[in-house]
C-alpha positions in Angstrom: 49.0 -35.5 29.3 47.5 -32.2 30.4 50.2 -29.1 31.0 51.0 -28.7 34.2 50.4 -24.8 35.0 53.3 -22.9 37.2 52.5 -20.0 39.5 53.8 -16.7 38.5 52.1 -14.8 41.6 54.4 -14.6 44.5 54.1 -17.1 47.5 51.9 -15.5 50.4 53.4 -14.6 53.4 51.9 -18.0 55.3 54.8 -20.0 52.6 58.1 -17.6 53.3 56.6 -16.3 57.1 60.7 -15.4 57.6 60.4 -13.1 54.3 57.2 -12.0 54.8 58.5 -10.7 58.3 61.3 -9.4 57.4 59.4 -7.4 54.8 56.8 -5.6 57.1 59.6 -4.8 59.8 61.5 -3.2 56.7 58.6 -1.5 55.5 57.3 -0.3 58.8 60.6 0.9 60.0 61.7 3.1 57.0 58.3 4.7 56.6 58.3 5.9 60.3 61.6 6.5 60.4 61.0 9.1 57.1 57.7 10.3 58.5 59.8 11.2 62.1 62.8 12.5 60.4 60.6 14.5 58.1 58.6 16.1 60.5 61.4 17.0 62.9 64.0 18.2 60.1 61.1 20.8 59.0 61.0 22.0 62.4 65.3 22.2 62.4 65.1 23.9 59.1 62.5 26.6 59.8 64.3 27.4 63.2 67.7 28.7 62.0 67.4 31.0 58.6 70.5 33.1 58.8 72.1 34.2 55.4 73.1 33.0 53.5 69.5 30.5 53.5 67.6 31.8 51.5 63.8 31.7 52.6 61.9 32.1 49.4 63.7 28.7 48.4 63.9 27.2 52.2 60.0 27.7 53.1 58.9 26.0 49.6 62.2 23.2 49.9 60.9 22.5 53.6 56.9 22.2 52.7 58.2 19.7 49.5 60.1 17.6 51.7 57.2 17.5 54.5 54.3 16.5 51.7 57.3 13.7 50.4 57.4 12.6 54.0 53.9 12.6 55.4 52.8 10.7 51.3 55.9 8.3 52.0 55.1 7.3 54.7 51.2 6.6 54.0 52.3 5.4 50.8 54.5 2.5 52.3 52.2 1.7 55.0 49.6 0.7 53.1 51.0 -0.5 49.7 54.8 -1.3 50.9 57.7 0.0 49.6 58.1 0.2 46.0 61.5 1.1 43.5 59.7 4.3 42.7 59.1 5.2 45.9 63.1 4.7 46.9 64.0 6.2 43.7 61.8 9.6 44.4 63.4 9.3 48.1 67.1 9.5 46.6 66.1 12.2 44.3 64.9 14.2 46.3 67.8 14.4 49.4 70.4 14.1 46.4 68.5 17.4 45.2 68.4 18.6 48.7 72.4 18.0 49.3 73.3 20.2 46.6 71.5 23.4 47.9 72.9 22.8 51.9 74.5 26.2 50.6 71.1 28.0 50.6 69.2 26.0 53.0 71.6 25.5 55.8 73.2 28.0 57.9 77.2 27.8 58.0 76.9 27.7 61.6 74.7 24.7 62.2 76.6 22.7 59.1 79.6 21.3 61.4 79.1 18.1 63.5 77.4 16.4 60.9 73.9 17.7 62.8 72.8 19.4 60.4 68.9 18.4 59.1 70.3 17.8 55.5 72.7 15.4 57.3 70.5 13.7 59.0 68.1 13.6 56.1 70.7 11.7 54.0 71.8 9.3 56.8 68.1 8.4 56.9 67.8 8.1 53.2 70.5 5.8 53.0 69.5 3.5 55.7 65.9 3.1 54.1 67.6 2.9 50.9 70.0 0.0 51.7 66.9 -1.8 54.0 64.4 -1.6 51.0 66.1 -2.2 47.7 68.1 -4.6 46.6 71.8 -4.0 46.6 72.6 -3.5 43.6 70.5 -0.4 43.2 70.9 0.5 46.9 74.7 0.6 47.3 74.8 3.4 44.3 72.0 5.4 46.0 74.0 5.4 48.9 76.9 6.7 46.9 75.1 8.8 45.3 73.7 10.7 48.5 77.1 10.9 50.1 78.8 12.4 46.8 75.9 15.4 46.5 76.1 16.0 50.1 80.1 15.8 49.7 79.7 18.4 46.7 77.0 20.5 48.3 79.2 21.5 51.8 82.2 21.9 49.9 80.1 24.2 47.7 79.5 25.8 50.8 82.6 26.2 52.4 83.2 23.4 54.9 85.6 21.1 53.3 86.0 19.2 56.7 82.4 18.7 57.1 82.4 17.1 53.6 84.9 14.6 54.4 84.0 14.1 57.8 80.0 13.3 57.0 80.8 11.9 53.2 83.1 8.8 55.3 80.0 8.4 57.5 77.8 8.0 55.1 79.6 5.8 53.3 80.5 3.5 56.8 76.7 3.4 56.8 76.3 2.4 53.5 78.2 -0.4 54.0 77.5 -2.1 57.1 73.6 -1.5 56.0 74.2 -3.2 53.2 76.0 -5.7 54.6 73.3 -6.5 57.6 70.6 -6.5 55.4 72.2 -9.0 52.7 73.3 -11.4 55.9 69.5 -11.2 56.5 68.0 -11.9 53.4 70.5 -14.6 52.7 69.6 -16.2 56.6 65.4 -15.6 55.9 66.1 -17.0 52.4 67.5 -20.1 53.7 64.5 -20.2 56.7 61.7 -20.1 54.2 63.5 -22.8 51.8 63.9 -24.7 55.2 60.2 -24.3 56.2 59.0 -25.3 52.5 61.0 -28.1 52.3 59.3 -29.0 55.8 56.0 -28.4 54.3 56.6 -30.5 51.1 57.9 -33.7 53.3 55.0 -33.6 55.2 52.4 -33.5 52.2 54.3 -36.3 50.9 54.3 -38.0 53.8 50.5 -37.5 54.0 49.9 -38.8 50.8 52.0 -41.5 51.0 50.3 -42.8 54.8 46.9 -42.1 52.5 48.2 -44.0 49.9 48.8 -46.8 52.1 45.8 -46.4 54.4 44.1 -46.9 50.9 45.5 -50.2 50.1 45.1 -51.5 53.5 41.7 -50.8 53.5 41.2 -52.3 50.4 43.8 -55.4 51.6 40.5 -55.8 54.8 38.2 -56.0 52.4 39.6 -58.5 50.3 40.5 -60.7 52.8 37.4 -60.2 54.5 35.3 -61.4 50.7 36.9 -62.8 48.2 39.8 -64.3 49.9 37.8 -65.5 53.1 35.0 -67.4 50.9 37.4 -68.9 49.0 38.9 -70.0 52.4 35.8 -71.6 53.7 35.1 -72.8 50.0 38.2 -74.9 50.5 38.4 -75.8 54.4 34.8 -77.3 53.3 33.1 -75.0 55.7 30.3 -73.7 53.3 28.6 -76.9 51.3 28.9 -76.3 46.9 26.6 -75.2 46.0 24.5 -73.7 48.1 22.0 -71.0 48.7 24.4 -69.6 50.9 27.6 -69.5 49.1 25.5 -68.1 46.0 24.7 -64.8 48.6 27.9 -64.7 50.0 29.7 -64.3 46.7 26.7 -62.1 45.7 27.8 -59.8 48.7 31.8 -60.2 47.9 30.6 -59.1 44.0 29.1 -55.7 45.5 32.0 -55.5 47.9 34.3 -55.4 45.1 32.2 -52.9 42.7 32.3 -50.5 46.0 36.2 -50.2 45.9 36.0 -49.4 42.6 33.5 -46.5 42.9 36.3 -43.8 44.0 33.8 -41.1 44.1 32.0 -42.3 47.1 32.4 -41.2 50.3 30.2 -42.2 53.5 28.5 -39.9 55.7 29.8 -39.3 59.0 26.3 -39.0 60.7 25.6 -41.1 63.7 23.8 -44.5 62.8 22.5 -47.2 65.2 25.6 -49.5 65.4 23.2 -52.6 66.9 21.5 -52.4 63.9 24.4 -52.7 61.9 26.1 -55.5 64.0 22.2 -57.4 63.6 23.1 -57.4 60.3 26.3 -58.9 60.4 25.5 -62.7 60.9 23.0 -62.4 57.9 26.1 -62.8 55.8 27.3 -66.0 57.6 24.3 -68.2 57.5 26.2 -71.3 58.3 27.1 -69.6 61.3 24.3 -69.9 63.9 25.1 -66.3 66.2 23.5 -65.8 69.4 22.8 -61.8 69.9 23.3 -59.4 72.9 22.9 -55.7 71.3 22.4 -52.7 73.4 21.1 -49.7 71.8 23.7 -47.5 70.5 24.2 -44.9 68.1 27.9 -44.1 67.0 29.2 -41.7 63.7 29.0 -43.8 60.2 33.3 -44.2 60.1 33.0 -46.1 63.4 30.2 -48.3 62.7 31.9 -49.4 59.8 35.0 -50.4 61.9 32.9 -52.1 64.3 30.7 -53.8 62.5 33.5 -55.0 59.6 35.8 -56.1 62.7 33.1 -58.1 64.1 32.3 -59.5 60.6 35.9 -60.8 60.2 35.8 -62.1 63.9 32.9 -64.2 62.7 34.2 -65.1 59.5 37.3 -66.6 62.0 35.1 -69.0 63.8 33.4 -70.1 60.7 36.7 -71.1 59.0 38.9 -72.3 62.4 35.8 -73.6 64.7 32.8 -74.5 62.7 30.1 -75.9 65.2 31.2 -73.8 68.0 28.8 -71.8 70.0 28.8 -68.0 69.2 28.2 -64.6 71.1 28.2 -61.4 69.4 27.5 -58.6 72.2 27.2 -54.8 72.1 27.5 -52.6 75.6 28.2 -49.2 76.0 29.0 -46.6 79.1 30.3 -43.4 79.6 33.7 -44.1 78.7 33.5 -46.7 75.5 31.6 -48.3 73.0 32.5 -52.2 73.0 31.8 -55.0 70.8 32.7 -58.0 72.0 32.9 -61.9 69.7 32.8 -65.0 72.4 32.9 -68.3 71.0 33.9 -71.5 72.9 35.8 -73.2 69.9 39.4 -74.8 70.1 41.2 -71.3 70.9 45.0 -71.2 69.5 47.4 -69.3 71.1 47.8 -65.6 69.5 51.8 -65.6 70.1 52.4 -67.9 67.7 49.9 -66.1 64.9 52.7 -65.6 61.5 53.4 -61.8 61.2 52.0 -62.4 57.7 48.8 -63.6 58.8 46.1 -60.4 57.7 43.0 -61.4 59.6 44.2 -60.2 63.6 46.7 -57.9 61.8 44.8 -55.6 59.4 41.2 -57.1 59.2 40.6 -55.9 63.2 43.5 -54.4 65.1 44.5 -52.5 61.6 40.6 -51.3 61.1 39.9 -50.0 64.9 43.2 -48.6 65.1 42.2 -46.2 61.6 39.1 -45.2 63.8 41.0 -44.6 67.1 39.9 -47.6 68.7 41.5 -50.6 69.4 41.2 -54.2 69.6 42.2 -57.2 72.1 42.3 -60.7 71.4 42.0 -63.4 74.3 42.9 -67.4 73.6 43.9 -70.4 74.2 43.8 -73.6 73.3 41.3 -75.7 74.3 39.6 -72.5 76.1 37.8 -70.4 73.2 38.3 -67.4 72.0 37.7 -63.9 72.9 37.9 -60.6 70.8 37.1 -57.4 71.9 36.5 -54.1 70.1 36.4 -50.9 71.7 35.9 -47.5 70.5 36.4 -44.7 73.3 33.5 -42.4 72.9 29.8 -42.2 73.7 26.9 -43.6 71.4 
């Protein structure tokens, strides 16, 4: 038995849609979230340079953290968001923390407004929405220790703690929301592809059984209905014409072993294939009605098969009887109809495991969309009628 090969790509975003949401909202967020933040901290920065900022550190700091912002940005925008591209975000403000005594003026540090501050508030939100949380939770402690060391380095103990407990508040409930959402997206997309398995089982399995039931028609409609006749005495042994009937039933069974072939789905001229028909019951005598009509190949299989079996009926239950095999058509429906003025029978009292009514004609129209209607009684003929809804 050949290896069965297992995927190592990742699903596409059409199998997890949920996750593959969730992923460009998180990676569109963060990356203009960094790009505005960026942009507007430079601005912040460059505004206020009293001493003890230094410029000839401030002016280079500020242009580094603009290129990391404008490159971040592009960077997950077009590729996504990657673990080195979190990692250089967390080095980076982690670096930037440290220096708040050289870049940030004493009096813009209080009130946790300072751009630093905001810079690491930002860097911990994208951290905890884009990484996983086991590396993101320690980015986020990281940031709020350096900024924690960097203000007390610069004198403001109470803007340490004050900032360092918000940092960590949003470090937590970051983390938090975004593990609630992974875990609720993670159960969706298992939802959705257990949906999607079902149904290609299910599909299978109504092929599967579509299958069989075709090939059920077909050997009721040969084999099984010859040897019916055979032994109701309808067809004389031997005979010319039980020779070419059980040649036809021979090539009816070789078809249903050739897997490979599948009709075409071109229109054909169905009254050519229903002329056809009583050429395999010549101990039936039909008399023909056939307006011209064309209908795709599917159908005039249906039509003409159904019509076949109809026939096959009256030679089996009402030998002798006088038969009509008609084809009209308008703009609403293709209809085949079978008239004979045999016996009739009652069609209530037909056993559910009869096959012919069942699955030889109401089975095969219904496969094509059509349907099928039988009308009988005893002593008044019988009546079936095959219609397709569609225009030849």
């Amino acid at each position: 038995m050949a290896a069965v090969a297992t995927p190592t790509a990742s699903p596409p975003a059409l199998d997890n849609p949920a996750g593959g949401a969730f992923t460009l909202i998180f990676t569109t967020m963060p990356a203009l979230l960094r790009l505005t933040c960026g942009l507007v901290g430079a601005a912040v920065a460059l505004s206020v340079r009293t001493p003890p900022v230094e410029p000839a550190l401030l002016l280079p700091g500020v242009a580094v953290l603009t290129g990391w912002s404008l490159w971040y940005a592009g960077r997950a925008l077009r590729h996504g968001i990657t673990p080195a591209l979190v990692a250089g975000d967390v080095a980076l403000t982690a670096v930037a923390c440290l220096l708040i005594p050289r870049l940030v003026a004493p009096e813009v540090l209080p009130g946790e407004g300072s751009w630093i501050a905001v810079l690491a508030s930002t860097t911990i939100i994208n951290a905890q929405a884009t990484a996983p949380t086991r590396w993101s939770v320690p980015a986020g402690l990281l940031i709020t220790a350096t900024y924690a060391a960097g203000t007390q380095a610069a004198g403001n103990p109470g803007e340490a703690r004050a900032h360092a407990a918000t940092l960590l508040v949003q470090t937590a409930c970051t983390a938090m929301m975004t593990a609630v959402m992974r875990r609720r997206i993670g159960r969706a997309d298992r939802g959705f592809a257990e949906h999607h398995r079902l149904t290609r089982e299910a599909l299978v399995a109504r092929a599967a059984r579509d299958a069989e039931r075709r090939q059920n028609r077909d050997l009721h409609d040969t084999v099984l209905g010859t040897l019916t006749m055979v032994g109701l005495g309808a067809v004389p042994v031997p005979s010319a014409a039980l020779r070419e009937r059980c040649a036809a039933d021979l090539r009816t069974l070789v078809e249903l072993t050739d897997v490979g072939a599948v009709p075409g789905d071109g229109p054909v001229p169905l009254d050519g294939r229903l002329r056809a028909v009583p050429d395999r019951l010549p101990e039936l005598r039909v008399n023909l009605e056939l307006a011209s009509c064309a209908v795709p190949a599917g159908v005039a299989d249906a039509l003409s098969e159904s019509a076949y079996a109809a026939l096959s009926n009256v030679v089996r239950h009402a030998p002798g009887a006088s038969v009509t095999l008609r084809l009209t058509r308008d703009a609403i429906a293709v209809v085949v109809e079978v008239v004979d003025d045999g016996p009739g029978f009652d069609p209530a009292t037909v056993p559910p495991h009869r096959y012919g009514l069942r699955e030889s004609i109401r089975g095969r129209m219904a496969a094509v969309g059509g349907r099928a209607e039988v009308r009988s009684a005893p002593g008044a003929g019988t009546r079936i009628r095959l219609e397709w809804p569609g225009v030849g």
